[in-house]
C-alpha positions in Angstrom: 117.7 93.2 104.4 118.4 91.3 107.8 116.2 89.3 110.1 115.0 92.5 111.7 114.2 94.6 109.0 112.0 91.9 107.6 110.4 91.4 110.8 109.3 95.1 111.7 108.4 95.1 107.6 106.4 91.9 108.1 104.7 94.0 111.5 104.7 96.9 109.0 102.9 95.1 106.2 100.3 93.6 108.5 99.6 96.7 110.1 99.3 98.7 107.2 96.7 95.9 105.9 94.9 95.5 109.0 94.2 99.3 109.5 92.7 100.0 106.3 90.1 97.5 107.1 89.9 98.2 110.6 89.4 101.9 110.4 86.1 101.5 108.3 84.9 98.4 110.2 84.9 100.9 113.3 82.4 103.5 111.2 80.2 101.7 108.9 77.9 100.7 111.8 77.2 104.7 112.5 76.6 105.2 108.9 74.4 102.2 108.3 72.5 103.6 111.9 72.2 106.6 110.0 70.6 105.3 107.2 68.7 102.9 108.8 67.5 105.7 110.9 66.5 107.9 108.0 64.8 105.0 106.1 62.2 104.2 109.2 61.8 108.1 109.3 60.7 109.3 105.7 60.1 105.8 104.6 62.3 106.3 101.8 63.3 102.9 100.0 66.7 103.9 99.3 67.9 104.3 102.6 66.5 101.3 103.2 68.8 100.2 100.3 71.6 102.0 102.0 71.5 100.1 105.1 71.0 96.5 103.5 74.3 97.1 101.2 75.9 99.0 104.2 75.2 96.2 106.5 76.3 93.5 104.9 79.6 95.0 103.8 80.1 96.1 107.9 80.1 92.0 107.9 82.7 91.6 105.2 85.2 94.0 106.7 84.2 92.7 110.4 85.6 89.4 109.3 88.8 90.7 107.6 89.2 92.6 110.1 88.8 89.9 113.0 91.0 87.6 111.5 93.7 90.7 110.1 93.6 91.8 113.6 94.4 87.8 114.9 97.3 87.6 112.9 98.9 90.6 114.1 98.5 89.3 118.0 100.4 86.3 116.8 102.7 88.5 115.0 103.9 90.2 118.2 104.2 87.5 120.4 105.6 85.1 117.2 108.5 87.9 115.6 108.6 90.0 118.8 109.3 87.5 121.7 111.4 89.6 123.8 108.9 92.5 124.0 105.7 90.2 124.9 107.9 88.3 127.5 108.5 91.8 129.5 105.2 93.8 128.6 102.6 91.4 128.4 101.6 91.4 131.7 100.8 95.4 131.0 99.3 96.1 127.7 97.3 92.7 128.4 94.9 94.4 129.8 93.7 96.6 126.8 94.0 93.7 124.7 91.7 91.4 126.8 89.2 94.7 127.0 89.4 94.8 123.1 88.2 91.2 123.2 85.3 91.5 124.9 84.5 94.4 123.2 84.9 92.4 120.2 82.8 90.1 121.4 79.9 92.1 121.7 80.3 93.3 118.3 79.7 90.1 116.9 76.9 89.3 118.7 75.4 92.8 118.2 76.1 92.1 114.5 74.3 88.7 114.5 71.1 90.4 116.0 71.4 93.5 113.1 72.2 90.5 109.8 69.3 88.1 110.9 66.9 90.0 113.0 65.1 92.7 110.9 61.8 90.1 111.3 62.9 89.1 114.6 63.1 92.3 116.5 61.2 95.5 116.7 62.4 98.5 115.0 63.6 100.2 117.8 65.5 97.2 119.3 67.1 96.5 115.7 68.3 99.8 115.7 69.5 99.6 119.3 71.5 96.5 117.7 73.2 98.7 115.1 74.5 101.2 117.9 75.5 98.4 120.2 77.7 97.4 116.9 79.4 101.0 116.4 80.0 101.5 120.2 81.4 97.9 120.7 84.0 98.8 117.6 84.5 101.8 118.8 85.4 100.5 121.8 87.5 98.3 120.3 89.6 100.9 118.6 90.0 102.6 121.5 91.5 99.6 123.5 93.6 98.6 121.2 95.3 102.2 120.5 95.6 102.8 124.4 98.2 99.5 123.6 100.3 101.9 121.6 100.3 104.9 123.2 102.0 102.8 126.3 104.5 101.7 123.6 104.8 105.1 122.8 105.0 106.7 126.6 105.1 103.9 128.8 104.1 103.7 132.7 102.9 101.5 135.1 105.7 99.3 135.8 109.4 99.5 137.4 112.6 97.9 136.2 114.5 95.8 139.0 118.2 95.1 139.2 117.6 92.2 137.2 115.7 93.8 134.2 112.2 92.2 135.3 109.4 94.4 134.8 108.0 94.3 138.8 105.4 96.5 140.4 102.6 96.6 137.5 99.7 98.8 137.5 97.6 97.8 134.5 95.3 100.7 135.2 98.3 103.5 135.6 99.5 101.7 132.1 96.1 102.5 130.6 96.6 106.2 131.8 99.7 107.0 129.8 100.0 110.7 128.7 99.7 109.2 125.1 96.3 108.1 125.7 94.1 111.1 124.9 95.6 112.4 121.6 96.2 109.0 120.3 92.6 107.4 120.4 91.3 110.8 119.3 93.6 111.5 116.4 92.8 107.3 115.6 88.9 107.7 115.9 89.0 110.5 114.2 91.0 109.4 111.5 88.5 106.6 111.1 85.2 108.2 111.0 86.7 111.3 108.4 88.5 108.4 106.1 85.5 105.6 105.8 83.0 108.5 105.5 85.0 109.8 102.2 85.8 106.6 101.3 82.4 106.1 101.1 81.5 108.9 99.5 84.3 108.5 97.0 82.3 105.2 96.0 78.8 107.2 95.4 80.3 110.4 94.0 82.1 108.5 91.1 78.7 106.6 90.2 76.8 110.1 90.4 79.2 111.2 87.5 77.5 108.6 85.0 74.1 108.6 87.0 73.0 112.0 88.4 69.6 110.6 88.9 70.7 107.5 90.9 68.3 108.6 94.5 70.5 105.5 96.1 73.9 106.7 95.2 72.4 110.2 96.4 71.1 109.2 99.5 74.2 107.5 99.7 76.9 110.4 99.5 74.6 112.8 101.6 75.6 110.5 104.8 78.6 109.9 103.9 79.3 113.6 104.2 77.4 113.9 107.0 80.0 111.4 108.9 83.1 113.0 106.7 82.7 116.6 106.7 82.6 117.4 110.8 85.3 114.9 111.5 87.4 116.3 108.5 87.3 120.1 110.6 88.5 118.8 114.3 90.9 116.3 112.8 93.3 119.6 112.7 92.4 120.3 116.2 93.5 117.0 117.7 96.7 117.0 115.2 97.9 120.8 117.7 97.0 118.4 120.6 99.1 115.9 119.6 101.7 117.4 118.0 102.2 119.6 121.7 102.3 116.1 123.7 104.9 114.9 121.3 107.2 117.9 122.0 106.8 117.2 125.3 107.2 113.3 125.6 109.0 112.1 122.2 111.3 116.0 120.8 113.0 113.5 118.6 110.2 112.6 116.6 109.2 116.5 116.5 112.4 117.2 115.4 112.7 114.3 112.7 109.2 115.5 111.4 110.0 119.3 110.6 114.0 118.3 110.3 115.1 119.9 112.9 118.5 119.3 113.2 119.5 122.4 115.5 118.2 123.4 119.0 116.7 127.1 118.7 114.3 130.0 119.2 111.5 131.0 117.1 112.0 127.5 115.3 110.6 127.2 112.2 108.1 125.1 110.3 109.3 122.9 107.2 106.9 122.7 104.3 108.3 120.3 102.5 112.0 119.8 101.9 115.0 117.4 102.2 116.9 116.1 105.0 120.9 116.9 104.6 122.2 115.2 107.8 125.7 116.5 106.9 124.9 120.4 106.7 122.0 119.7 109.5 119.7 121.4 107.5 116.2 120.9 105.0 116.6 121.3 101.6 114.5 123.5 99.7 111.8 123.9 102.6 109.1 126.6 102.8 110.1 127.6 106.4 107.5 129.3 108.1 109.2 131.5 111.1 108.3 130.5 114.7 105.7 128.4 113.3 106.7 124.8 115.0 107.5 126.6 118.2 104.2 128.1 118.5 102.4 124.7 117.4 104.7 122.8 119.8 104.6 125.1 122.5 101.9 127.9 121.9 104.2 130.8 121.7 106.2 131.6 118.8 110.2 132.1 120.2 110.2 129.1 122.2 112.8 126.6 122.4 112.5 123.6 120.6 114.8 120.9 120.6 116.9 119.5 117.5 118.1 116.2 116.7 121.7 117.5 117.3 120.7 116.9 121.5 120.0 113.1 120.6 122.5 109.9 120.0 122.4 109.6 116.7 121.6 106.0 116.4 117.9 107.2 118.0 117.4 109.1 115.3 113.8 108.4 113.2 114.1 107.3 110.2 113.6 110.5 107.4 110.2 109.0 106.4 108.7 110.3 109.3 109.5 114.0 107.1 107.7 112.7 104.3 105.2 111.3 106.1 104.3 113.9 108.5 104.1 116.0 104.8 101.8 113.5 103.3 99.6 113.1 106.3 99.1 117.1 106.7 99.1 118.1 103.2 96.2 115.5 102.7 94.9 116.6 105.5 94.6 119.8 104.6 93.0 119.8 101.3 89.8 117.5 102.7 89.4 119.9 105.2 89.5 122.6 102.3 86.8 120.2 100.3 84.7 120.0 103.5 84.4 123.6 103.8 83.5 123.6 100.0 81.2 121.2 100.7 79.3 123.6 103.5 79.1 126.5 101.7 77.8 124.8 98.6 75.0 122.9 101.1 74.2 126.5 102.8 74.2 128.9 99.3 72.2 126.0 97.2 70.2 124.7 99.8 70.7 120.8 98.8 73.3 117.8 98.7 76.5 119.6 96.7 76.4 117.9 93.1 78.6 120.3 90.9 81.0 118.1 89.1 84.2 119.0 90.7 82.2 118.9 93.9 81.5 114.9 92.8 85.3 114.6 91.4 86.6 116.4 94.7 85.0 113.7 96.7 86.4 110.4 94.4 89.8 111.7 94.9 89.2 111.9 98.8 88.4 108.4 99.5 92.1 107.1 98.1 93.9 110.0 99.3 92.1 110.0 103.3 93.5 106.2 103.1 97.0 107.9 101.9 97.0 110.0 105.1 95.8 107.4 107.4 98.6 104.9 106.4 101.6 107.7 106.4 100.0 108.8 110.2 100.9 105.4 111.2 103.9 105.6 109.2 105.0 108.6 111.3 103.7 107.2 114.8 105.8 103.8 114.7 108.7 104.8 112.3 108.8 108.1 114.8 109.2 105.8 117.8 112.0 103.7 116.6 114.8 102.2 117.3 112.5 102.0 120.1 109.9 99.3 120.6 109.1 100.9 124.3 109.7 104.4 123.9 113.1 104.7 126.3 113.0 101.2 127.7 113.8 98.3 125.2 115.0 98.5 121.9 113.2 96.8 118.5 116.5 95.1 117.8 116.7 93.4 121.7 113.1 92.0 121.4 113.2 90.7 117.4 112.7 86.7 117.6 116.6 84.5 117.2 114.9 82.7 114.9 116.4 83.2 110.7 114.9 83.1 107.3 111.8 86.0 108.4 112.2 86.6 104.6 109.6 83.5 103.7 106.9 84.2 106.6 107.1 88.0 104.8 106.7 86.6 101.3 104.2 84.7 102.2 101.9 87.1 104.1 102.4 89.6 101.4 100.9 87.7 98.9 97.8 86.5 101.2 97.1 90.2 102.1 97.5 91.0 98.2 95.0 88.4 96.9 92.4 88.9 100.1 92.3 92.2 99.6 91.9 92.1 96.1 89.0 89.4 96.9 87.1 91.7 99.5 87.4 95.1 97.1 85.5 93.1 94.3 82.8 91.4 96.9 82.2 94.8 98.2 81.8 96.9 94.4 79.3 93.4 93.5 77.1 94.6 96.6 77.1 97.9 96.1 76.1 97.5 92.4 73.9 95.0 93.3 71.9 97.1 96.1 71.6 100.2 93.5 70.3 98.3 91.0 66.5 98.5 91.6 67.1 102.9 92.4 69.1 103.6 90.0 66.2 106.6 88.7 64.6 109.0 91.3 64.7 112.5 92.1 66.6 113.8 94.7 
């Protein structure tokens, strides 16, 4: 590997760490509202549970999060000089909006820990929103940050390659904007709430009677389940703006070498760049022409209309596979779910049910990470869709390989610290309900 490829798999790495953390710091706060909500409503001691164990590990991922988050803004400016020096001055804007909404997420935080003598009920409830709409917020600044990457605007280029005539604001309004924080809050709301309910599901197999671990899946699914049935809806969004703004990363996603009519949709297969075509693929007739374009013999445009040195990466196939395929089967498991809670009347507790819902905590962080995969892999060899390339903004500076080592192993052994902080709490705040009826 060269200097490059070990910084974008440094960026990579970091990313891919930071998100996993970031994505459930964003929804904890809504469900430990929920439960906290619940609790002061049926007086029920396991909710109460619930949003003392959910509460303190929103502080735990807060702070991984914070600092995961740091290291990537250093990251950028540190292995990406060249990009920072020319868009700085337009996705700066975002970032120092994600600040202050960072801000207030700490303080809002501070008042939920430390004030549940402090501060009325309804004022420490109050708190707990102010902390999911202040990481929510933060989520949302920070992706309007890539989808400029991704479709840039708000800037010209003079005759001596400054960037000259910025409009922060027409930046912020890039055509990328929508679908992006959608498909990302989305994402994070349907992958903590089965992550979540991964956690209380596979203690419910040993300990059907457990009211906490109860309690505890029937919000989880309350946040998974809904997001898990519009996530598909904002995928057709999204997938439609990137046939419009970014063909080649259609086209690398269903490997489509060829422009044609009534193009078809790969499930699964191989890329064959020499014969231009996908190996052993399930191709579905028309079917990426109507997603892309709403009607089913439209053109679509093939990799063959692109240099081919600006052609994705073939991960983007796998990953675009991974991320719908998961996809796909939690949406089946949420509509399991539904008709299980409507027939029976009560909280779905068959034991496939219970087994369905372990599996979907790893596998929602599975699609999460290969969504990301296929966003920035898709955009490449650009770092600004069109405009500057990842290989003219990569820092002159050599031996990237150490700072990657490095990092790895810090991001290993944290991680590995935080997972066994968080299972101590949880077993911890279940201890004293582990028996009670549902």
């Amino acid at each position: 590997m060269d200097d490059l490829s070990f910084a974008r798999a440094q960026m990579a790495m970091s990313l891919g760490f930071h998100i996993l953390f970031a994505v459930v710091g964003v929804a904890m706060p809504a469900l430990m509202v929920i439960a906290e909500v619940q609790w002061r409503r049926t007086g029920d001691e396991a909710y109460r549970a619930l949003t003392r164990a959910w509460s303190k590990g929103t502080a735990v991922l807060f702070a991984v999060g914070a600092v995961s988050g740091t290291v990537l803004s250093f990251e950028l400016g540190l292995l990406f000089p060249g990009f920072m020096r020319h868009a700085g001055a337009i996705i700066g804007m975002p970032f120092s909006l994600e600040g202050i909404a960072f801000f207030t997420e700490a303080v809002f935080l501070g008042i939920y820990l430390y004030g549940w003598r402090l501060v009325p009920p309804v004022a420490h409830v109050a708190a707990g929103v102010g902390v999911a709409v202040s990481g929510l917020l933060s989520a949302v600044f920070v992706t309007l940050a890539n989808a400029w990457m991704n479709a840039p605007r708000g800037f010209r280029i003079d005759g001596n390659g400054h960037y000259v005539d910025i409009d922060p604001i027409a930046a912020m309004t890039t055509p990328f904007a929508l679908h992006e924080i959608l498909h990302m809050v989305v994402a994070a709301y349907m992958t903590t709430g089965f992550a979540v309910a991964a956690v209380h599901a596979f203690v419910l197999l040993r300990e059907p009677r457990s009211a906490f671990h109860r309690r505890g899946l029937g919000v989880a699914l309350v946040l998974a389940v809904p997001f898990t049935l519009v996530q598909p809806l904002v995928g057709d969004l999204a997938g439609k703006q990137v046939a419009r703004y970014q063909p080649e990363k259609l086209a690398a996603m269903e490997l489509l070498y060829r422009t044609t009519d009534h193009a078809p949709l790969h499930l699964g297969g191989f890329p064959d760049p020499e014969e231009r075509e996908a190996r052993f693929a399930l191709a579905l007739p028309g079917g990426l022409s109507f997603l892309a374009y709403g009607d089913t013999a439209a053109v679509v445009r093939g990799l063959e209309e692109f240099p081919h040195d600006t052609w994705p990466h073939p991960v983007v196939h796998y990953a675009f596979q991974v991320m719908v395929g998961v996809g796909g089967a939690l949406a089946v498991l949420a509509v399991a779910g539904l008709v299980l809670l409507v027939w029976r009347r009560r909280l779905p507790d068959a034991r496939w049910f219970l087994l369905g819902c372990v599996a979907a905590g790893p596998l929602a962080f599975l699609a999460l990470e290969a969504g990301w995969v296929v966003t920035e892999v898709g955009r490449q060899p650009w770092i600004i869709y069109g405009v500057q390339r990842t290989a003219d903004a990569v820092t002159p500076v050599r031996g990237l390989w150490v700072p990657f080592t490095l990092f790895t192993l810090v991001y290993l052994g944290l991680s590995a610290a935080v997972l066994a902080l968080l299972a101590r709490q949880v077993r911890e705040s279940a201890r004293p309900h582990q028996v009670g009826g549902p």
